[in-house]
C-alpha positions in Angstrom: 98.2 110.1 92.0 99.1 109.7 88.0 97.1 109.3 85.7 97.7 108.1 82.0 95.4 106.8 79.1 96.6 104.4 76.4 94.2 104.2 73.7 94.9 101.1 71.5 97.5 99.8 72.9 100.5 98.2 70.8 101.2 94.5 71.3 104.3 94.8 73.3 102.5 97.1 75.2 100.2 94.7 76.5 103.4 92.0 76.6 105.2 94.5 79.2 101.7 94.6 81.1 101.1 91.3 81.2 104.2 90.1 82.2 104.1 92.3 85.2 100.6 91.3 86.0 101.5 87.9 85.5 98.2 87.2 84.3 97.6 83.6 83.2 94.7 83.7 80.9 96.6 86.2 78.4 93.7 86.3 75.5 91.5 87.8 78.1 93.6 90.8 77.2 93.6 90.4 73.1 91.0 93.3 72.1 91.3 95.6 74.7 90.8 99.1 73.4 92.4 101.2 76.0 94.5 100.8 79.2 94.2 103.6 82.1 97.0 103.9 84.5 97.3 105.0 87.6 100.0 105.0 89.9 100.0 106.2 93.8 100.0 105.1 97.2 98.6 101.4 97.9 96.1 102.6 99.4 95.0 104.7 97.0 95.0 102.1 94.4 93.3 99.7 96.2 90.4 102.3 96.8 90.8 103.5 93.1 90.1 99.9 91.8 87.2 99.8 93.6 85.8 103.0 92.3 86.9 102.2 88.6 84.8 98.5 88.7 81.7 99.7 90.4 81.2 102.9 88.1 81.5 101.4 84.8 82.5 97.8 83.0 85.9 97.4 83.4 88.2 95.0 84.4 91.1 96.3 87.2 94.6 94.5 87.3 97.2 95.4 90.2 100.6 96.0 87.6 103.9 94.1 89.9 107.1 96.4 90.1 109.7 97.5 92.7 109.0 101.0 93.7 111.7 101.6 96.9 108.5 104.8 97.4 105.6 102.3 97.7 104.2 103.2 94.6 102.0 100.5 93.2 100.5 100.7 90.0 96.9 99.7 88.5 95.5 98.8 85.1 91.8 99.5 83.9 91.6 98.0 80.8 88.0 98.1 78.7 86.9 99.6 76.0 87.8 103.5 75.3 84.7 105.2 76.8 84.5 102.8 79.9 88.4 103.5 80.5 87.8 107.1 80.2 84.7 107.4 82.7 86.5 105.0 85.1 89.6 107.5 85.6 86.7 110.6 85.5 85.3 109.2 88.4 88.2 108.4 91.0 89.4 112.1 89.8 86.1 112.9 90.7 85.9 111.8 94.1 90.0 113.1 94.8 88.5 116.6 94.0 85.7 116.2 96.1 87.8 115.8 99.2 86.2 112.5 99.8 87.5 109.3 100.1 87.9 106.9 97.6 86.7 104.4 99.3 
């Protein structure tokens, strides 16, 4: 798995987001401190999403592309700190050995 943190991200940042997340209620999105993203198996992202909601108050998007590997992609998107912990804890549990799930 990646991992990458954007911390105030620019507006076309969030554009190039949500057009691939084809979110329709865009102002959900309008003060969003930081973004994390991670990219991996599907798998692993759907696992990941679930570990990143339950530790800490943020709000998980699945990021649409066209990955010939079956990569998929995930956004966390909260404030800094809760973006942060979130991406903590699935590293967490991948060095633990245990599943993410």
């Amino acid at each position: 798995m990646e991992f990458r943190i954007i911390k105030s991200p620019s507006k076309g940042t969030m554009d190039i987001l949500q057009r691939r997340m084809g979110s329709t209620n865009k102002s959900e999105y309008d003060n969003i401190d930081a973004v994390g993203l991670v990219q991996g198996r599907m798998i692993e992202m759907i696992c990941a999403a679930d570990v990143a909601e339950k530790a800490v108050g943020v709000t998980v998007e699945d990021i649409r592309g066209s990955c010939p590997q079956n990569m998929i992609l995930i956004a966390i998107f909260g404030d800094t700190a809760s973006v942060e912990d979130a991406i903590r804890e699935i590293k967490r549990k991948l060095e633990e050995g245990k599943d993410l799930c």
